[in-house]
C-alpha positions as CSV (number, residue, x, y, z in Angstrom):
1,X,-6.2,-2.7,-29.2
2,X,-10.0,-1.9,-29.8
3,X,-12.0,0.4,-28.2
4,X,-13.8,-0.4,-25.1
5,X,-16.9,0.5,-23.7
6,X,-17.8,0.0,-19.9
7,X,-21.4,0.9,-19.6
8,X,-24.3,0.9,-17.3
9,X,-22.2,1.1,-14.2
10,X,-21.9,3.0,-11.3
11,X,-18.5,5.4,-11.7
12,X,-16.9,6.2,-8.4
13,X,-13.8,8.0,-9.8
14,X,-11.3,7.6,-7.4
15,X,-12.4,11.0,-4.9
16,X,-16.6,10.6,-5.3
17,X,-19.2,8.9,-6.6
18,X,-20.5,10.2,-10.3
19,X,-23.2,8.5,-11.0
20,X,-23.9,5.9,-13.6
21,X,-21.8,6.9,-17.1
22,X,-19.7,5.1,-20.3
23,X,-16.2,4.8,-19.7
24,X,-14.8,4.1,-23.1
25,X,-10.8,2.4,-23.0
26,X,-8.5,3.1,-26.0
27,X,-5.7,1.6,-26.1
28,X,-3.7,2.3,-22.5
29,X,-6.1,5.5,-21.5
30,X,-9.1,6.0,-20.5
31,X,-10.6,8.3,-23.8
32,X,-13.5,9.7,-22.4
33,X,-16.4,9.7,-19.6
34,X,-19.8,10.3,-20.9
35,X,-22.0,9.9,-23.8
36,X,-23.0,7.1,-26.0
37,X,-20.8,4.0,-26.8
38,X,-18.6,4.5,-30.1
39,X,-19.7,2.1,-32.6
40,X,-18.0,-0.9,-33.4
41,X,-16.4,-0.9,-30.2
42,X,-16.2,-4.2,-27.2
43,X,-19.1,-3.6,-24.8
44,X,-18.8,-4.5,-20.8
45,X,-21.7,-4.6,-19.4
46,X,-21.8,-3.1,-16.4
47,X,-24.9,-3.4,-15.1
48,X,-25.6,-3.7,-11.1
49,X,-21.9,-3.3,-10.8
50,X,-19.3,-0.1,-9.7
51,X,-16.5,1.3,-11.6
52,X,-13.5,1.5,-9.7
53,X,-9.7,2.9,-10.6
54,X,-7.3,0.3,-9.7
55,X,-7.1,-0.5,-6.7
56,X,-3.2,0.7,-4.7
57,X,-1.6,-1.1,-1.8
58,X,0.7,1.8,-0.5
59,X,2.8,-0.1,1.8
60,X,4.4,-4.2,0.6
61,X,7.3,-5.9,0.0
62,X,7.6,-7.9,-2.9
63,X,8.2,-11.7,-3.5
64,X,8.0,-14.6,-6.6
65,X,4.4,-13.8,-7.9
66,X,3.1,-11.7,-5.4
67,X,2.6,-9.1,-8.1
68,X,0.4,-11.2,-10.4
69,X,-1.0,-12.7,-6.9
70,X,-2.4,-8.6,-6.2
71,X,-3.6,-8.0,-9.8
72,X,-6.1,-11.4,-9.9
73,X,-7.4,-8.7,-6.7
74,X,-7.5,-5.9,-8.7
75,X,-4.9,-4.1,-7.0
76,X,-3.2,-2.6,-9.7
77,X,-0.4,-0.6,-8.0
78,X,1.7,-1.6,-5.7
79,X,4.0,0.6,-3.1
80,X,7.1,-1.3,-1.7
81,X,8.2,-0.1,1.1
82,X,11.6,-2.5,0.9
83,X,12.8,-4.4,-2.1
84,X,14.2,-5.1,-5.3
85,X,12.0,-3.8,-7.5
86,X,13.5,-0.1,-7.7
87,X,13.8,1.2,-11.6
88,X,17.3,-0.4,-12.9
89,X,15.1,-4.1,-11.8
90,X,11.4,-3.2,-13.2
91,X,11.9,-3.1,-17.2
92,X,9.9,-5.7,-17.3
93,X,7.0,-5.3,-14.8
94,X,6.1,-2.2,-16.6
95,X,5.5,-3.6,-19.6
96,X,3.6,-6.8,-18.4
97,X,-0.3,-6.3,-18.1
98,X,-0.2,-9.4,-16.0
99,X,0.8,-8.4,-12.9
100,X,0.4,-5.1,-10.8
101,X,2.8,-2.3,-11.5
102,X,5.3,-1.6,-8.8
103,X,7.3,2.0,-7.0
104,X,10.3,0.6,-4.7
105,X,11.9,2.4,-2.0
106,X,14.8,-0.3,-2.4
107,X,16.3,-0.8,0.9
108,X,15.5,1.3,4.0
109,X,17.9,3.6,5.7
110,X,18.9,1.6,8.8
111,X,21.6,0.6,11.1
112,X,23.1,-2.7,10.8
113,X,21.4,-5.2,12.5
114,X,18.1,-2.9,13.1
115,X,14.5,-3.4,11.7
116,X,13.6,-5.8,10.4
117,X,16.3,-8.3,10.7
118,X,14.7,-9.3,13.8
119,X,11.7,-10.5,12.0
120,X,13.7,-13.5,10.2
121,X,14.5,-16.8,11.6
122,X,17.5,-17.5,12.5
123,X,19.2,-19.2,8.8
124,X,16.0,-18.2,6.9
125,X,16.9,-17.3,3.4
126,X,14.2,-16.3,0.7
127,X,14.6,-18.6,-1.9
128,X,14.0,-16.7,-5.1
129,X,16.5,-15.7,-8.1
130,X,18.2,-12.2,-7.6
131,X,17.7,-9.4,-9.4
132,X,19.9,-8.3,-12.1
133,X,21.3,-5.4,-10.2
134,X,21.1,-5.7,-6.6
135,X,19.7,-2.7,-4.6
136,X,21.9,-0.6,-1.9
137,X,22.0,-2.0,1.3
138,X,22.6,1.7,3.4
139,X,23.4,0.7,6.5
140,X,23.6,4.3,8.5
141,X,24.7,4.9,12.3
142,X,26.0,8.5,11.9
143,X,24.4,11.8,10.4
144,X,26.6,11.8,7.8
145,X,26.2,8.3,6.7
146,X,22.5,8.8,6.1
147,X,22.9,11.6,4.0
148,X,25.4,10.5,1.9
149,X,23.4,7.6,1.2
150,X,20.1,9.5,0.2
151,X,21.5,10.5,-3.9
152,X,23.2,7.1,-4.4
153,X,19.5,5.3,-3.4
154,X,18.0,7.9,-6.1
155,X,20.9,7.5,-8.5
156,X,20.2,3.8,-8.1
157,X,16.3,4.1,-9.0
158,X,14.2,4.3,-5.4
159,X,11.2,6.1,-6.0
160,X,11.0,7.2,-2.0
161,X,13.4,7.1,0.5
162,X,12.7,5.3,3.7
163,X,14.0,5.1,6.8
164,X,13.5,2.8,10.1
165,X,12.7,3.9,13.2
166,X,12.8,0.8,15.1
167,X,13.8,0.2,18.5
168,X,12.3,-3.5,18.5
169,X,9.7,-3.1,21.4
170,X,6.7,-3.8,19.4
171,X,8.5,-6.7,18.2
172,X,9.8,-8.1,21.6
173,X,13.5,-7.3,20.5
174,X,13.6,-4.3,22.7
175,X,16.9,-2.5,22.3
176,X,17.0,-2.9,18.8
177,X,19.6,-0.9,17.4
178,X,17.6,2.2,15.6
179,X,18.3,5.2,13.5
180,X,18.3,8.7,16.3
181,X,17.2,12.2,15.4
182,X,20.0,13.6,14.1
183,X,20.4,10.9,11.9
184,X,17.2,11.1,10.7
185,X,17.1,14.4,10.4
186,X,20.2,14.6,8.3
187,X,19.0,11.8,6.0
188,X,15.8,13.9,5.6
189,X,17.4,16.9,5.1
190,X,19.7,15.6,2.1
191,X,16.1,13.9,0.3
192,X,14.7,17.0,0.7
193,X,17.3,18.8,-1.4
194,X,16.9,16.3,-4.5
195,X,13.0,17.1,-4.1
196,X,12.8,13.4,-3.4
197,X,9.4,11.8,-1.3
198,X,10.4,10.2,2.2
199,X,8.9,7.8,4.3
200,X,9.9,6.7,7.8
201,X,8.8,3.2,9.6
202,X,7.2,3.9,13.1
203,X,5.0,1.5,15.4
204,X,5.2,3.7,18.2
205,X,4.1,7.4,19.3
206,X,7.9,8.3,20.2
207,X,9.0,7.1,16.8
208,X,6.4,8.9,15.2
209,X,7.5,12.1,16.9
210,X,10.9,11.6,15.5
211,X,9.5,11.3,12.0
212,X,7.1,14.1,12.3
213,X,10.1,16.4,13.8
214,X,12.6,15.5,11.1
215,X,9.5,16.5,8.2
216,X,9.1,13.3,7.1
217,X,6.3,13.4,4.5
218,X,4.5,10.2,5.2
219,X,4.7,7.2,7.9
220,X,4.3,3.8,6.7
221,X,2.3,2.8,9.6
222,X,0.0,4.1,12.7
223,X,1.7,3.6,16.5
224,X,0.2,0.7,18.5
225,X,1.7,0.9,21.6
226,X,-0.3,3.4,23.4
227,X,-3.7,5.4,22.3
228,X,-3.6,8.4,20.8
229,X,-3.2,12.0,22.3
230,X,-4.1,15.1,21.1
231,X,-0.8,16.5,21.2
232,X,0.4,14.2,18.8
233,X,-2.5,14.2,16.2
234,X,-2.0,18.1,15.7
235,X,2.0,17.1,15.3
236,X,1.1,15.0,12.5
237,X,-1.8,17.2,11.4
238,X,0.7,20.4,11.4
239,X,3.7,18.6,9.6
240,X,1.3,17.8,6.6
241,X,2.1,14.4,6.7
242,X,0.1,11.1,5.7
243,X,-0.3,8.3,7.8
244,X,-0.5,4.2,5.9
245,X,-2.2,2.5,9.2
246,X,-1.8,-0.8,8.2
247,X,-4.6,-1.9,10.6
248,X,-4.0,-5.6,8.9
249,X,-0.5,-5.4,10.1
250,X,-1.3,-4.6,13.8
251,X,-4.1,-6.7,14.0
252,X,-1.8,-9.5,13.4
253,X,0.9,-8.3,15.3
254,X,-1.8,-8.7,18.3
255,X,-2.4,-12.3,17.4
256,X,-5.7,-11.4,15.3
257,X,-5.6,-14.1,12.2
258,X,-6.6,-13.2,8.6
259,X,-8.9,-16.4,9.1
260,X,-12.2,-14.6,7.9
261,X,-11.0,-13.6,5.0
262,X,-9.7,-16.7,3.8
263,X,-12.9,-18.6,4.3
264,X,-14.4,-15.8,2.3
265,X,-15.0,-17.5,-1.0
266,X,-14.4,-14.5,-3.2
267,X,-11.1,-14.7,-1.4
268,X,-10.3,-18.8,-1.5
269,X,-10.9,-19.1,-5.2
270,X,-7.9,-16.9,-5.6
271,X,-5.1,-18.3,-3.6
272,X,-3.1,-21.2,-3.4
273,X,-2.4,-23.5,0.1
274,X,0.4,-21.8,0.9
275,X,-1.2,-18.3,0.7
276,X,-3.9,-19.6,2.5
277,X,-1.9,-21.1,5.4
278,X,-0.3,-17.9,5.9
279,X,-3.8,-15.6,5.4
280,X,-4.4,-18.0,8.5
281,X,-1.5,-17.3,10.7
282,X,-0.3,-13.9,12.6
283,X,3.0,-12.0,13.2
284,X,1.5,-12.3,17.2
285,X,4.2,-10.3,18.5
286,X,2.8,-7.6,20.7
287,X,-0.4,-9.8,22.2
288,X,-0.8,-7.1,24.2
289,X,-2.2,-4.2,22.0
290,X,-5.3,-3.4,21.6
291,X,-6.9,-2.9,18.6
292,X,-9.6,-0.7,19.9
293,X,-6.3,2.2,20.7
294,X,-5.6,1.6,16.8
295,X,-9.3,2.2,15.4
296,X,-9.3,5.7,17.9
297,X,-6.2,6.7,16.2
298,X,-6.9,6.5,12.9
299,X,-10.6,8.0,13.2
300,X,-8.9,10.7,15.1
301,X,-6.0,11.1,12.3
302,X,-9.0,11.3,9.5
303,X,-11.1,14.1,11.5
304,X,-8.0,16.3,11.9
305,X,-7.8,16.3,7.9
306,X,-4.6,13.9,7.7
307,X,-4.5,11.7,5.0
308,X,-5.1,8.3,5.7
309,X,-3.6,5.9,3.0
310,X,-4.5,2.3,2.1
311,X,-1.7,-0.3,2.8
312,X,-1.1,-3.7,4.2
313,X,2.4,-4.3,4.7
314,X,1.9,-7.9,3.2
315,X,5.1,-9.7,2.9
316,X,5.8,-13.2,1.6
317,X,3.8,-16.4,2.0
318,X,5.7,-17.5,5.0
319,X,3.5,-17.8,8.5
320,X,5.8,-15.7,10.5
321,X,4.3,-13.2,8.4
322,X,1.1,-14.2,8.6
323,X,-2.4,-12.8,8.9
324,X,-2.1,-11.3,5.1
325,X,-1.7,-11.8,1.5
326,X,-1.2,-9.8,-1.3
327,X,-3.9,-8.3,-2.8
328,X,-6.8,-9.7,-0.9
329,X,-5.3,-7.7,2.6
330,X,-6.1,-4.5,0.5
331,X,-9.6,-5.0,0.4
332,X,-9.3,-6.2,4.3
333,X,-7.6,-3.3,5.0
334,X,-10.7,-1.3,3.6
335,X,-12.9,-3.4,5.9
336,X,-10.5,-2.7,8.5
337,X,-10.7,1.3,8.0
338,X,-14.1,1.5,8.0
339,X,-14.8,-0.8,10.7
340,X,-12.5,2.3,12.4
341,X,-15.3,4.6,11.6
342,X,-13.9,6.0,7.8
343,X,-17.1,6.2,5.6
344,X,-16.9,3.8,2.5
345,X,-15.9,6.4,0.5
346,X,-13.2,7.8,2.3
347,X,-11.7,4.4,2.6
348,X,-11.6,3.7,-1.3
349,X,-10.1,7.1,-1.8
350,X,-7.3,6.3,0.7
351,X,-7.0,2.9,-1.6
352,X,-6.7,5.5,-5.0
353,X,-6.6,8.8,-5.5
354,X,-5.2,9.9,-2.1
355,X,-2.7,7.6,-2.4
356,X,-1.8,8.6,-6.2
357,X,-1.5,12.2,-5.3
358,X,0.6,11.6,-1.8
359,X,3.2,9.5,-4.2
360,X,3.1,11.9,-7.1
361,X,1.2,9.3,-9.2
362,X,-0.7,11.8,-11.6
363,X,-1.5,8.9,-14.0
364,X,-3.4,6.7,-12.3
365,X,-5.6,6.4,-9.0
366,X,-8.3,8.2,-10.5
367,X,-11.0,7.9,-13.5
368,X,-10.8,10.8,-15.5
369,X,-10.3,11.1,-19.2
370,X,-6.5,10.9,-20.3
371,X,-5.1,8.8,-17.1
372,X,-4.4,5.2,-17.6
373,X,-6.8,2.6,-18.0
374,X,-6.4,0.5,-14.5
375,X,-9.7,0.0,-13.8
376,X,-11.7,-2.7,-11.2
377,X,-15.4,-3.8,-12.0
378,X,-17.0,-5.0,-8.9
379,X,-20.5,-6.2,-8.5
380,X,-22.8,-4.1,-5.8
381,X,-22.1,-1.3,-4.3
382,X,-19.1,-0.9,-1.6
383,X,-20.1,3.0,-1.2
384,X,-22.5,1.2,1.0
385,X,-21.1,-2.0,1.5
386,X,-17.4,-1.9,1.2
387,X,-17.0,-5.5,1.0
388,X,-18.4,-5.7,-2.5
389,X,-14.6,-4.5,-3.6
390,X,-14.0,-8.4,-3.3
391,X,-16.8,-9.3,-5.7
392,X,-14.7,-9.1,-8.9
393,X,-16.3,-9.1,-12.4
394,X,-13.3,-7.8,-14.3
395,X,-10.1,-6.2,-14.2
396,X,-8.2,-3.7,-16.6
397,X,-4.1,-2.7,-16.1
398,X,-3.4,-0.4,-19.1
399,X,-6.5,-1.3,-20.6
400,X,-5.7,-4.8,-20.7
401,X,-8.3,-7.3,-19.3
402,X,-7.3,-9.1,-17.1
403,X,-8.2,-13.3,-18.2
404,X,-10.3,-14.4,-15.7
């Protein structure tokens, strides 16, 4: 592979803005920020445009081309928070610098019929091929079935362990059979002791609690049944945990559509009927949040110094999960994050180098000489406008450009 030049545009490398400066690609890394273009090198022209690293989606769940779906987005990374893709199934994917690069949780730490069973339609199955090795299914009711679970999930390839703290309400299954504190504390406990990441499910301020009392590092959503008390952002704040709102999610799950961002044309061009139909549609399961209680929360969570990550929970292109679509919900959920009063900036870090660091990604999220070359050229300037991420001139994944 040749060397490559980016010049002329504005960097922001993943934590601030640096000014306008020659990125140079060689082979799979970036090789050095600064200075002149090498000769006989590919030049980019980057001109009235920004420099971004890749763009990561910390919460999804995988389907049939949603991977090459978030790449033509220039999300480069994406986190599943339940799937197949765990290591034994991704041989491929890593390799392939035509879709987005994938960490898998494999299947969450649940009891049997709990979250999110209730989400599927009674006789829906996915229709897609299975993996070659299908992942653990670890159904847990007791203590001791959670922990014993937690080293076969790791010796089985999840990158995190999650669990789900689900008791239906926000869905309107109240009752829900869900995962209690001891259980959740145990299954903690164990991941803790094989140094492994964990993550818990929460959509309400009591299951939040439970994760934040059990040290869970990170939850893969913000509560949206009630507003926000002080009491319970210095909980969070004090456990050093990180907080994926997934404002796209809750705004759907209150009926809000994904509507305007389908008639964007940056976003149209890029997706096909069925994506479209389901960017149109909403969850509308809990009509009665308010999204308003949501925004508070997370402005409050990023002045008390927590770390606010950039996810969308997008699913498959079915409209009882609708309101989102891979890749393009990531740069809605940017919108979304600022609109709840994080500056630009602190909204694209949360969409790369926060999120690299909180899911010990040290080769990627950031531009800085050595780290791979996942890389999103945009036209304008979202530091001031953070809907210029959509306006896509090109795309890099290991230094491969993406065709357009």
């Amino acid at each position: 592979m040749a060397l490559t030049a980016i010049t002329g545009a504005q960097i922001f490398d993943g934590e601030k803005a640096v000014g306008e400066q020659t990125v140079v690609i060689d082979g799979g890394r970036i090789a050095r920020i600064g200075g002149d273009a090498p000769r006989d090198c590919e030049i980019v022209d980057g001109s009235g445009a920004t420099l971004l690293p890749g763009l990561i989606d910390a919460h999804v769940h995988s389907a049939p081309g949603t991977l090459e779906l978030a790449l033509r987005f220039g999300v480069t990374t994406e986190l599943e928070m339940q799937g197949m893709n765990t290591r034994e199934n991704r041989g491929s994917i890593t390799d392939d610098d035509t879709v987005a690069d994938v960490r898998s949780s494999g299947f969450a730490i649940t009891p049997p019929g709990g979250h999110p069973s209730e989400l599927m339609p009674e006789g829906f199955r996915p229709k897609w091929d299975l993996p070659p090795v299908m992942p653990l299914m670890p159904f847990s009711t007791t203590p001791e079935e959670a922990a014993a679970f937690v080293p076969q999930l790791l010796a089985r390839g999840s990158d995190f362990i999650k669990f789900m703290i689900d008791d239906g309400s926000v869905e309107g299954h109240p009752g829900l059979p869900s995962l209690d504190q001891a259980t959740v504390n145990a299954g903690v406990a164990e991941a803790k002791k094989y140094g492994a990441l964990t993550v818990a499910h929460a959509l309400t301020l009591e299951a939040t609690r439970m994760a934040a009392e059990a040290g869970i590092d990170g939850v893969t959503h913000v509560f949206m049944d009630q507003p926000h008390t002080d009491e319970i952002i210095a909980l969070i704040r004090d456990a050093g945990m990180f907080v994926i709102p997934c404002i796209t999610l809750n705004a759907s799950m209150m009926g809000i559509t994904g509507s305007a961002l389908a008639d964007d044309p940056r976003v149209a061009a890029r997706l096909n009927s069925k994506w479209d139909q389901t960017l149109r549609s909403s969850y509308n399961r809990y009509p009665q949040g308010k999204l308003e209680d949501v925004y508070d929360t997370v402005r409050a969570l990023d002045a008390a110094g927590v770390d606010v990550l950039a996810g969308s929970d997008v699913s498959m292109s079915e409209t009882f999960f609708g309101g989102l679509a891979h890749g393009a919900s990531l740069h809605h959920e940017l919108q979304y994050l600022v609109a709840a009063g994080l500056t630009p900036e602190r909204a694209l870090r949360a969409a790369t180098a926060t999120t690299a660091r909180r899911f010990r990604l040290g080769d990627r999220g950031r531009i800085a000489e050595g780290l791979r070359a996942d890389l999103l050229l945009v036209d304008g300037g979202p530091l001031s406008n953070i809907s210029d991420t959509l306006s896509t001139r090109a795309i890099w994944r290991r230094g491969a450009r993406l065709a357009a």
